[in-house]
Gaussian input, Z-matrix of N, CA and C with variables (Angstrom, degrees):
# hf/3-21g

backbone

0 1
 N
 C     1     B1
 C     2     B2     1     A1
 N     3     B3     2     A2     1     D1
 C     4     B4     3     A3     2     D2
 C     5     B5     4     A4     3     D3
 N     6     B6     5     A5     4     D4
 C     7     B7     6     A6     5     D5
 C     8     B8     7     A7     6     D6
 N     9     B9     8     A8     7     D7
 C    10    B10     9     A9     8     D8
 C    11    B11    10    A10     9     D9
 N    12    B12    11    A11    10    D10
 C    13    B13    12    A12    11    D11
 C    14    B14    13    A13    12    D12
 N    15    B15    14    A14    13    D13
 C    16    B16    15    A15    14    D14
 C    17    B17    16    A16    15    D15
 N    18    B18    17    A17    16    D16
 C    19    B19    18    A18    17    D17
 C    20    B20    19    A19    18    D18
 N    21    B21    20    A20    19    D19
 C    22    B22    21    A21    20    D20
 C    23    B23    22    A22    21    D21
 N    24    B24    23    A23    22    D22
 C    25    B25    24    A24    23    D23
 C    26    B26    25    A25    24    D24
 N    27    B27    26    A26    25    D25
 C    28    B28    27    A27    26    D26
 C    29    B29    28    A28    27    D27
 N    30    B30    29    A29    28    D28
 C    31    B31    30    A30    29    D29
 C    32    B32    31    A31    30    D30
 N    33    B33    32    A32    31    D31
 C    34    B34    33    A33    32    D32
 C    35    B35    34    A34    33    D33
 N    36    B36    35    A35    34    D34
 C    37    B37    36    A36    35    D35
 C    38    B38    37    A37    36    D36
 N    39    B39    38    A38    37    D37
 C    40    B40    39    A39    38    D38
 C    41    B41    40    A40    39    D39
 N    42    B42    41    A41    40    D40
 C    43    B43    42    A42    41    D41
 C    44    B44    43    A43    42    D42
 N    45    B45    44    A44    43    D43
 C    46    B46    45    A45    44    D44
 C    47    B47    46    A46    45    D45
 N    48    B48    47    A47    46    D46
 C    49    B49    48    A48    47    D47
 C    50    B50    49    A49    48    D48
 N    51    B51    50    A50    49    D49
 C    52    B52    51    A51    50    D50
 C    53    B53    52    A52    51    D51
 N    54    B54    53    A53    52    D52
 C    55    B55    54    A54    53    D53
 C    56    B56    55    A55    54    D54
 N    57    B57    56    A56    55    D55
 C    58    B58    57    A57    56    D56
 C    59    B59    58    A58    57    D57
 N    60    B60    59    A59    58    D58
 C    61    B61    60    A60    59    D59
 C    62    B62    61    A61    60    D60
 N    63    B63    62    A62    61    D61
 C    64    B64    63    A63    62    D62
 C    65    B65    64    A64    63    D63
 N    66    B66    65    A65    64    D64
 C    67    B67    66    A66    65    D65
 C    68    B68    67    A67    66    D66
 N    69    B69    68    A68    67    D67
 C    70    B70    69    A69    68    D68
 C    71    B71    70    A70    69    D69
 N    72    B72    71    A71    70    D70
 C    73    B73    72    A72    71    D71
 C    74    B74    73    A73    72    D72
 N    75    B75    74    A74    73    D73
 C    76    B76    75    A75    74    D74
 C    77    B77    76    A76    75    D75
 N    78    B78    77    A77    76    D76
 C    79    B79    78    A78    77    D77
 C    80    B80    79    A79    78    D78
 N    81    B81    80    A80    79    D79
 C    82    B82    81    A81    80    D80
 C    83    B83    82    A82    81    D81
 N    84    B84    83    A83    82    D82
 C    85    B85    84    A84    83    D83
 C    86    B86    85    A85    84    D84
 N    87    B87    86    A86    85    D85
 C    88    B88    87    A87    86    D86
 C    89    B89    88    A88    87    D87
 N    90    B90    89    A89    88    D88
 C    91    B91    90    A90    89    D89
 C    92    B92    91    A91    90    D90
 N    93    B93    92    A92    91    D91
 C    94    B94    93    A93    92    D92
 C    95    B95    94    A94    93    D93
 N    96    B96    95    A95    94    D94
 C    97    B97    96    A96    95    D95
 C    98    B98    97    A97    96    D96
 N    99    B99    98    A98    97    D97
 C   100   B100    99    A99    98    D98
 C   101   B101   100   A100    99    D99
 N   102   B102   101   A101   100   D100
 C   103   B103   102   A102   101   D101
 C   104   B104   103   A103   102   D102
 N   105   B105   104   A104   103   D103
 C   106   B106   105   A105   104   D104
 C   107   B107   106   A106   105   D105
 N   108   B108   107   A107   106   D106
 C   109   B109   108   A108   107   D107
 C   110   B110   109   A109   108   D108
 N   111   B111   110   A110   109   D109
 C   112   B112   111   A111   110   D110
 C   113   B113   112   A112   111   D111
 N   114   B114   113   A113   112   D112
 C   115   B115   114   A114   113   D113
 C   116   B116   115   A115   114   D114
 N   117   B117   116   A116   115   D115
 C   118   B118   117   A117   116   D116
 C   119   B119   118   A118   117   D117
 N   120   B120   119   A119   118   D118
 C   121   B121   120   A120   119   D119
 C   122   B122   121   A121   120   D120
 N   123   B123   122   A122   121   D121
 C   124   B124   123   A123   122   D122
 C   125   B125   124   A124   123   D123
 N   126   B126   125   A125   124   D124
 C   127   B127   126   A126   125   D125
 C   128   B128   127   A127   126   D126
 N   129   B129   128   A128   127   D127
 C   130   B130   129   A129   128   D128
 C   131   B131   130   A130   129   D129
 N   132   B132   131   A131   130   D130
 C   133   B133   132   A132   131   D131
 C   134   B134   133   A133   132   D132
 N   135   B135   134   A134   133   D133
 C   136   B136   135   A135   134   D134
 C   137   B137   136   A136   135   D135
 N   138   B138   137   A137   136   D136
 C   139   B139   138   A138   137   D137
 C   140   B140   139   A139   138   D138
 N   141   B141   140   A140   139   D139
 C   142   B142   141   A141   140   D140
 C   143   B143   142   A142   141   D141
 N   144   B144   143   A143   142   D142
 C   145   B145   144   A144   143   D143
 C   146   B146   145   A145   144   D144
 N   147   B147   146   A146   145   D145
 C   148   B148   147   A147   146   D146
 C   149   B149   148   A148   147   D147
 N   150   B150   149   A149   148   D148
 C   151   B151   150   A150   149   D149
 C   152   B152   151   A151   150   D150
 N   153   B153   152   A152   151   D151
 C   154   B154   153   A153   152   D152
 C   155   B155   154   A154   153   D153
 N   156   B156   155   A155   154   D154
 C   157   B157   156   A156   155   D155
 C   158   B158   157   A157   156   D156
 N   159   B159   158   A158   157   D157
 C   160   B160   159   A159   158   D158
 C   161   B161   160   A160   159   D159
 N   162   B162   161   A161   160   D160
 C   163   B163   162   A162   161   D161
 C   164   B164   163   A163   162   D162
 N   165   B165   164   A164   163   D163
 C   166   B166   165   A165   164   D164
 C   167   B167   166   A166   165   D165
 N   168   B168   167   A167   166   D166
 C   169   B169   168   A168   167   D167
 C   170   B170   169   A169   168   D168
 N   171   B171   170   A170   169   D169
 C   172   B172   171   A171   170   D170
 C   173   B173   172   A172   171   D171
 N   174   B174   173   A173   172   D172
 C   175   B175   174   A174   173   D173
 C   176   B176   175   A175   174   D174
 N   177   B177   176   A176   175   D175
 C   178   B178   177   A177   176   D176
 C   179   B179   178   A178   177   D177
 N   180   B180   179   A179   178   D178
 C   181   B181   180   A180   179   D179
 C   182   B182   181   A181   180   D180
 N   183   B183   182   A182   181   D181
 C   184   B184   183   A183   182   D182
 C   185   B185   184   A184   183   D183
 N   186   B186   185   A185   184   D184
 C   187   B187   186   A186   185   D185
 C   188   B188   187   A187   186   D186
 N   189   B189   188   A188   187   D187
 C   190   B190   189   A189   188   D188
 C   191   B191   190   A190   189   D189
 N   192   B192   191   A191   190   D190
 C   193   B193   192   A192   191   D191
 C   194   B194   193   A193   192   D192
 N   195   B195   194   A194   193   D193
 C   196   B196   195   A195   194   D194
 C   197   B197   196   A196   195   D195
 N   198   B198   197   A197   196   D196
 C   199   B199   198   A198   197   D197
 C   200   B200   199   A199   198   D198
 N   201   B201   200   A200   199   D199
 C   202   B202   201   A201   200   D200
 C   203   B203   202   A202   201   D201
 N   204   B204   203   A203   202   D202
 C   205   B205   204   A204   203   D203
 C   206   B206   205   A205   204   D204
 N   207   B207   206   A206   205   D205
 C   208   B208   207   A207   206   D206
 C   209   B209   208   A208   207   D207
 N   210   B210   209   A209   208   D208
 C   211   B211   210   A210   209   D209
 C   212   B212   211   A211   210   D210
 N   213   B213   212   A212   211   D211
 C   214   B214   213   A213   212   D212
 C   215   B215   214   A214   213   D213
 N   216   B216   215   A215   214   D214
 C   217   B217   216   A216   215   D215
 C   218   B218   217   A217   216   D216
 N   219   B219   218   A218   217   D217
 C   220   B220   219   A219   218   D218
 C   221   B221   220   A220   219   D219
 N   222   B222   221   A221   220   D220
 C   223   B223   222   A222   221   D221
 C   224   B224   223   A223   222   D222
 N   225   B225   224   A224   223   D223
 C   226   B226   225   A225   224   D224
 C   227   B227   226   A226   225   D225
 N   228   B228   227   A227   226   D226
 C   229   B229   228   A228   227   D227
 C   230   B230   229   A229   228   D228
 N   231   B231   230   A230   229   D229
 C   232   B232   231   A231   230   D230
 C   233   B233   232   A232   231   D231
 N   234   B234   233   A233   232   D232
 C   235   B235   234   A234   233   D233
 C   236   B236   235   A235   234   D234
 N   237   B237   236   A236   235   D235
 C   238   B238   237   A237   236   D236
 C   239   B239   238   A238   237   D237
 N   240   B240   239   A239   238   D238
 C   241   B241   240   A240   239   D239
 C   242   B242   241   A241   240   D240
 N   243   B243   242   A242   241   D241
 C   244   B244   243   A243   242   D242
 C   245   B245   244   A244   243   D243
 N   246   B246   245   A245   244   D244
 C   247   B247   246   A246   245   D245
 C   248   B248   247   A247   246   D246
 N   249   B249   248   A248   247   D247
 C   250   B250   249   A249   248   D248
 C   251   B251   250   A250   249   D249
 N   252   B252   251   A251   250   D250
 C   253   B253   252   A252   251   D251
 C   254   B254   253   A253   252   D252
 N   255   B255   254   A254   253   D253
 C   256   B256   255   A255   254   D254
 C   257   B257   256   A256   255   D255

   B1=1.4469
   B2=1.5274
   B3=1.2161
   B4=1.3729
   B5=1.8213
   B6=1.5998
   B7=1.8666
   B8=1.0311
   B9=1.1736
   B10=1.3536
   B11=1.3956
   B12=1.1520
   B13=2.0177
   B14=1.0702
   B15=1.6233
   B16=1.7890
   B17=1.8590
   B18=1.4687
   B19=1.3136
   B20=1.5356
   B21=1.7507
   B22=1.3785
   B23=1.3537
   B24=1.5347
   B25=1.4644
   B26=1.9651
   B27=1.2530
   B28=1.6687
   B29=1.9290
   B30=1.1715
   B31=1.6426
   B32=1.7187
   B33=1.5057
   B34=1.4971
   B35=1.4332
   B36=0.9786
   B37=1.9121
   B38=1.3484
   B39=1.4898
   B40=1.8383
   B41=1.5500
   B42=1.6182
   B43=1.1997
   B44=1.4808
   B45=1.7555
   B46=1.1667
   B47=1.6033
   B48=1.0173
   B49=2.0620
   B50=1.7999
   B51=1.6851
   B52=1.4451
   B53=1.1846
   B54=1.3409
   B55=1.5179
   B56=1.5631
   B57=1.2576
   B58=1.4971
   B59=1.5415
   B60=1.1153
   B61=1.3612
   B62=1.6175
   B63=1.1578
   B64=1.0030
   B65=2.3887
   B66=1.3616
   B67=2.1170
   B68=1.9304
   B69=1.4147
   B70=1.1907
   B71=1.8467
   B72=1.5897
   B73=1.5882
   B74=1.9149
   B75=1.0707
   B76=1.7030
   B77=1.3254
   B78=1.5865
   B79=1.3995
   B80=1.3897
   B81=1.4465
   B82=1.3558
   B83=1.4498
   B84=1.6097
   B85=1.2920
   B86=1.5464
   B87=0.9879
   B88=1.3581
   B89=1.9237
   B90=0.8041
   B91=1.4078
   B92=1.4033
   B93=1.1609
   B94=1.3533
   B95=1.8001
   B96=1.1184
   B97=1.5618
   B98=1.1726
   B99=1.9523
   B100=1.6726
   B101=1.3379
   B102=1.8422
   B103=1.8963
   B104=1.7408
   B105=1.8580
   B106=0.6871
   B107=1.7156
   B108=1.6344
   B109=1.2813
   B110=1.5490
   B111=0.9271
   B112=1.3974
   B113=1.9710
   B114=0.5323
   B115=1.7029
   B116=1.3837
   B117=1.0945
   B118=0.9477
   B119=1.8552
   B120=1.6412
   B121=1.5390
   B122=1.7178
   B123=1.6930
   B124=1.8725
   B125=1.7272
   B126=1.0797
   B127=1.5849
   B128=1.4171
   B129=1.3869
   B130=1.0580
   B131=1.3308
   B132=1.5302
   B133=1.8298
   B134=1.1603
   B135=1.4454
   B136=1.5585
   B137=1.8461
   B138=1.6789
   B139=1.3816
   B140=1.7454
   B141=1.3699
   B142=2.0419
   B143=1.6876
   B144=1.6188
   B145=1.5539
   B146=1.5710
   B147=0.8127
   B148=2.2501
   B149=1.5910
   B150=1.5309
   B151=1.3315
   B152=1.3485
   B153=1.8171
   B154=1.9136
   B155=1.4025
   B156=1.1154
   B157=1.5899
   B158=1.2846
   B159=1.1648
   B160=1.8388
   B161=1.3070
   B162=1.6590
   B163=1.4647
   B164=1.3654
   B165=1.4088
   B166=1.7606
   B167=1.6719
   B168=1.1740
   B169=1.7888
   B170=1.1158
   B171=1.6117
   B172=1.1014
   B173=1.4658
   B174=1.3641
   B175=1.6186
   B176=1.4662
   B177=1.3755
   B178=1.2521
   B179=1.2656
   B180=1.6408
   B181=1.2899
   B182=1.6647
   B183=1.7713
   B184=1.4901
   B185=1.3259
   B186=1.5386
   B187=1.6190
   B188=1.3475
   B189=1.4067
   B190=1.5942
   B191=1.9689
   B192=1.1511
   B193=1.1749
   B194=2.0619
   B195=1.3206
   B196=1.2929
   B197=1.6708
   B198=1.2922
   B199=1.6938
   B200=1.1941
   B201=1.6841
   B202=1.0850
   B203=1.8323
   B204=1.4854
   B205=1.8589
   B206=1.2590
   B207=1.1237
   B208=1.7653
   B209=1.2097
   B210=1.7429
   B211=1.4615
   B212=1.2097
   B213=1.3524
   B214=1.8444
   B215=1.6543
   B216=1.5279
   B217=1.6106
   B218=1.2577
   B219=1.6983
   B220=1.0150
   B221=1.7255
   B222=1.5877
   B223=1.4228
   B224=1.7839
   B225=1.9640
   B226=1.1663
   B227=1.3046
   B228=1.2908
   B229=1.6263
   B230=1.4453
   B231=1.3428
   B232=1.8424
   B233=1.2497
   B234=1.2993
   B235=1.3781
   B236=1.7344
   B237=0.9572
   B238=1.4561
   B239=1.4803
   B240=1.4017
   B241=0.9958
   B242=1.9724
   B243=1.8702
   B244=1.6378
   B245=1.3727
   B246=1.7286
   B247=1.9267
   B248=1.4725
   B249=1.3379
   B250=1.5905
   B251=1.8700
   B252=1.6165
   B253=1.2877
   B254=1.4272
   B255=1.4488
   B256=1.1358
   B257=1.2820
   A1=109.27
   A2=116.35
   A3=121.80
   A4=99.36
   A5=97.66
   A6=105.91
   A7=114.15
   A8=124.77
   A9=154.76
   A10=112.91
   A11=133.85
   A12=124.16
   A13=97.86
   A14=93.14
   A15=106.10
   A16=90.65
   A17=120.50
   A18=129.47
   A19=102.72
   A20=106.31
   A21=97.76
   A22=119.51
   A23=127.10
   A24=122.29
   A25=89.39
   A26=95.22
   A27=109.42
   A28=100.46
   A29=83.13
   A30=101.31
   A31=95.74
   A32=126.58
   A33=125.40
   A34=106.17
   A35=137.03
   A36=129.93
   A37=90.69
   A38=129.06
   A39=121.15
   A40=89.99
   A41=90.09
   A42=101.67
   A43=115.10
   A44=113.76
   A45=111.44
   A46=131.74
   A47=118.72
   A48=95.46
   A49=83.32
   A50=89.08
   A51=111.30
   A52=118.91
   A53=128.68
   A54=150.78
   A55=128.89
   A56=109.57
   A57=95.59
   A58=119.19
   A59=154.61
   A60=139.49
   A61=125.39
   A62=109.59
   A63=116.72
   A64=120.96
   A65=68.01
   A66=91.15
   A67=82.77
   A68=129.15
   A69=145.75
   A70=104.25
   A71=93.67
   A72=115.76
   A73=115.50
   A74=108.45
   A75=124.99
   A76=97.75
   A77=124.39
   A78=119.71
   A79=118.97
   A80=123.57
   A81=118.23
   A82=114.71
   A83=127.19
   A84=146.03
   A85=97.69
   A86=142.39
   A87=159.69
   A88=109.05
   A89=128.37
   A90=120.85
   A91=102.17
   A92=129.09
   A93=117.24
   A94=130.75
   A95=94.95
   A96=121.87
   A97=103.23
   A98=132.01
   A99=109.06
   A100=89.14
   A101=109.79
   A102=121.70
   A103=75.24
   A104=106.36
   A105=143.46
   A106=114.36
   A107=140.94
   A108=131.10
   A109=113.17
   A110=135.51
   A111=112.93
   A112=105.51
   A113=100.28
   A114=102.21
   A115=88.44
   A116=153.54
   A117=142.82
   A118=89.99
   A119=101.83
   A120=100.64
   A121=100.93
   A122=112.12
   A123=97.57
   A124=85.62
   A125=131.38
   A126=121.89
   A127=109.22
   A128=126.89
   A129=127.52
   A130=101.53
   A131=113.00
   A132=123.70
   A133=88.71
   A134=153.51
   A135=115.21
   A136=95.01
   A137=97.48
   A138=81.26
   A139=99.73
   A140=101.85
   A141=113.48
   A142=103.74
   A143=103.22
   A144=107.47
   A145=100.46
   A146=115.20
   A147=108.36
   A148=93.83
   A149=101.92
   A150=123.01
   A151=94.40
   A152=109.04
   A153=106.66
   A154=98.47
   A155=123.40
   A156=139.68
   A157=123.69
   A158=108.08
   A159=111.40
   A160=97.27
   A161=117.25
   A162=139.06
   A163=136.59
   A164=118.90
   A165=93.75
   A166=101.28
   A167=122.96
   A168=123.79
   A169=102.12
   A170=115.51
   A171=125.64
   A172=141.78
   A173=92.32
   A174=122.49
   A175=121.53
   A176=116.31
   A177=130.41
   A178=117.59
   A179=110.32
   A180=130.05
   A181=111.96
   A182=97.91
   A183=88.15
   A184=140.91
   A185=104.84
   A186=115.96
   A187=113.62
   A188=106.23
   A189=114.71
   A190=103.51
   A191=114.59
   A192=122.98
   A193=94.50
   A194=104.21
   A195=108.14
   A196=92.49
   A197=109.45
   A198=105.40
   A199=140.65
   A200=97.60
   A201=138.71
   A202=96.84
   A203=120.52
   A204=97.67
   A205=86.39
   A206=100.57
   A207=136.34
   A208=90.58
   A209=100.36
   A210=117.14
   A211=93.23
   A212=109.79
   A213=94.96
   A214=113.32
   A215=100.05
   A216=114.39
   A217=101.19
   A218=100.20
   A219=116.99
   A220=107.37
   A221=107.36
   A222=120.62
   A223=108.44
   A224=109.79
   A225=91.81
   A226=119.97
   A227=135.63
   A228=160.63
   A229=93.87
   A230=107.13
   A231=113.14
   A232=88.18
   A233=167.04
   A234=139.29
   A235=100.75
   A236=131.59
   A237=99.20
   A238=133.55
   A239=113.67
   A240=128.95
   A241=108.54
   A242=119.08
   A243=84.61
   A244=80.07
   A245=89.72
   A246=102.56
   A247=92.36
   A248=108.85
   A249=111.03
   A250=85.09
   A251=94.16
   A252=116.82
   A253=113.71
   A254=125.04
   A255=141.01
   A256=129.26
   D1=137.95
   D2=-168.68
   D3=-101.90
   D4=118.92
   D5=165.38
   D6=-105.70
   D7=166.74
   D8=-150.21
   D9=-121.83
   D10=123.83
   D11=143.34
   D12=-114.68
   D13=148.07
   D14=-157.11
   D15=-145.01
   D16=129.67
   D17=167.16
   D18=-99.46
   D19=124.19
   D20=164.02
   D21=-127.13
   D22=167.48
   D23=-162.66
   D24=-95.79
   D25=144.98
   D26=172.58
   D27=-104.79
   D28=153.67
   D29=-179.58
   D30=-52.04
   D31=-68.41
   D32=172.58
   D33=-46.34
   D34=-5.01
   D35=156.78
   D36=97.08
   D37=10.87
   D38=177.27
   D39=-86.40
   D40=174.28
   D41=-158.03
   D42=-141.27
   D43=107.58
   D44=-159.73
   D45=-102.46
   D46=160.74
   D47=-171.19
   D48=-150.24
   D49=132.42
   D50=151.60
   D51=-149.38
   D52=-155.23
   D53=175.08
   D54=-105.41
   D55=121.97
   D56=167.93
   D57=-154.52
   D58=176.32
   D59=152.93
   D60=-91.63
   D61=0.93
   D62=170.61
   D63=-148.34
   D64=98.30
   D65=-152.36
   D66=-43.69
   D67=-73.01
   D68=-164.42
   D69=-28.47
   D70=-62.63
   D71=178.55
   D72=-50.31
   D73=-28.86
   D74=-166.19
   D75=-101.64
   D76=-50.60
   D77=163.00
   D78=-41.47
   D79=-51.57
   D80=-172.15
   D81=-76.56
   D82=-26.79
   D83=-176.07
   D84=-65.24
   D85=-42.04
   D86=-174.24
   D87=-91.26
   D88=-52.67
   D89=139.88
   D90=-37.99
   D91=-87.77
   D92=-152.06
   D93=-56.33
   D94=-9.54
   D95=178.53
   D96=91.15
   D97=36.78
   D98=-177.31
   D99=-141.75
   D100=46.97
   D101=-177.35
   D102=-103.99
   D103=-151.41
   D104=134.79
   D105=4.49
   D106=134.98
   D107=128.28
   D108=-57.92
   D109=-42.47
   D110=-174.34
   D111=-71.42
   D112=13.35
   D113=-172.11
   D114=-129.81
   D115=-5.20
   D116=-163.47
   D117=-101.65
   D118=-60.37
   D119=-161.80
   D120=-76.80
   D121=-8.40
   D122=-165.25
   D123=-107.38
   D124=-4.01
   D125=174.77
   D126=65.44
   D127=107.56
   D128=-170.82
   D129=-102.98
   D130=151.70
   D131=-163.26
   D132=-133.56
   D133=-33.09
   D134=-158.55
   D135=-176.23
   D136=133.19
   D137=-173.01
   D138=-96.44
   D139=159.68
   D140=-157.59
   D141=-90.83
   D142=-35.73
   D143=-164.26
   D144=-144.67
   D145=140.51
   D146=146.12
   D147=-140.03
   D148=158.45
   D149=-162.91
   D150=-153.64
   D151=136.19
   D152=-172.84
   D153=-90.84
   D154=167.66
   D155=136.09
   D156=-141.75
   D157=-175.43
   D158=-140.38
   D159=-76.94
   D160=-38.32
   D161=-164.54
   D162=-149.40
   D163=172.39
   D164=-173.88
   D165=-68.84
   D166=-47.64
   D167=-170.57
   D168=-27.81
   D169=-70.33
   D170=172.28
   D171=-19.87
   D172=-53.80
   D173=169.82
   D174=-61.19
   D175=-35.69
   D176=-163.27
   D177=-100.48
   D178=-26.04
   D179=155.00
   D180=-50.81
   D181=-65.40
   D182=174.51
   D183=-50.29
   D184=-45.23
   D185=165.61
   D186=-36.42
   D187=-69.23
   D188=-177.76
   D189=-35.64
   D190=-48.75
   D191=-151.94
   D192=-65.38
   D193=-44.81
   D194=-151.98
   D195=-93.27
   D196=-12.71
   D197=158.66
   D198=-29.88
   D199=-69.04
   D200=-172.20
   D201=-71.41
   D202=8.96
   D203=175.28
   D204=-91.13
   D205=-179.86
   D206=158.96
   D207=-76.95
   D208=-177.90
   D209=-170.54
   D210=-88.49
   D211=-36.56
   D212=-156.71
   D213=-74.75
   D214=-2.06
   D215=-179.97
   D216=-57.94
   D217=-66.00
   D218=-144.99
   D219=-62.08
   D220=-44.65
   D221=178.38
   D222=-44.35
   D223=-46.48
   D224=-176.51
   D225=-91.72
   D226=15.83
   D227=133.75
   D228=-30.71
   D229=-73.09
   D230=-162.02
   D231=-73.99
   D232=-70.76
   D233=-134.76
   D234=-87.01
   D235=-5.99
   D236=179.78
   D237=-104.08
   D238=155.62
   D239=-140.45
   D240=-48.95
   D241=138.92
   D242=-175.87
   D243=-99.89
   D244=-176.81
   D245=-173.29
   D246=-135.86
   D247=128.47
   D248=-175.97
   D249=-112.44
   D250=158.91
   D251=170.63
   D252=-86.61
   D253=146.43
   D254=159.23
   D255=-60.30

């Protein structure tokens, strides 16, 4: 089964990251107020990134990983440029 980590922007401009297998399904769960408490009380508007991996371990590893930035990491994470293959 293929998971997901997904960064999303909160209405207060914080910036949240989890896991899911289905990014669309977790977006709306979180809108609806039955995601996350922290998404619940900062209202999440728009997700910034999702990225696959093979598995949840995987997944959770990454999260953990991208936790641990600062904001300003994370901000310059999201702005740079992607490069797709030919």
């Amino acid at each position: 089964m293929t998971w997901f980590v997904y960064m999303a922007l909160c209405a207060d401009k914080s910036i949240y990251t989890g896991i899911t297998t289905d990014v669309k399904r977790r977006f709306n769960e979180h809108k609806s107020g039955k995601g996350a408490k922290y998404t619940k009380a900062k209202k999440i508007t728009k997700i910034l990134y999702t990225e696959k991996q093979k598995n949840r371990s995987l997944a959770l590893k990454r999260e953990a990983v991208i936790k641990k930035w600062t904001r300003g990491k994370k901000l310059q994470f999201l702005s740079r440029p992607i490069l797709k293959a030919e």
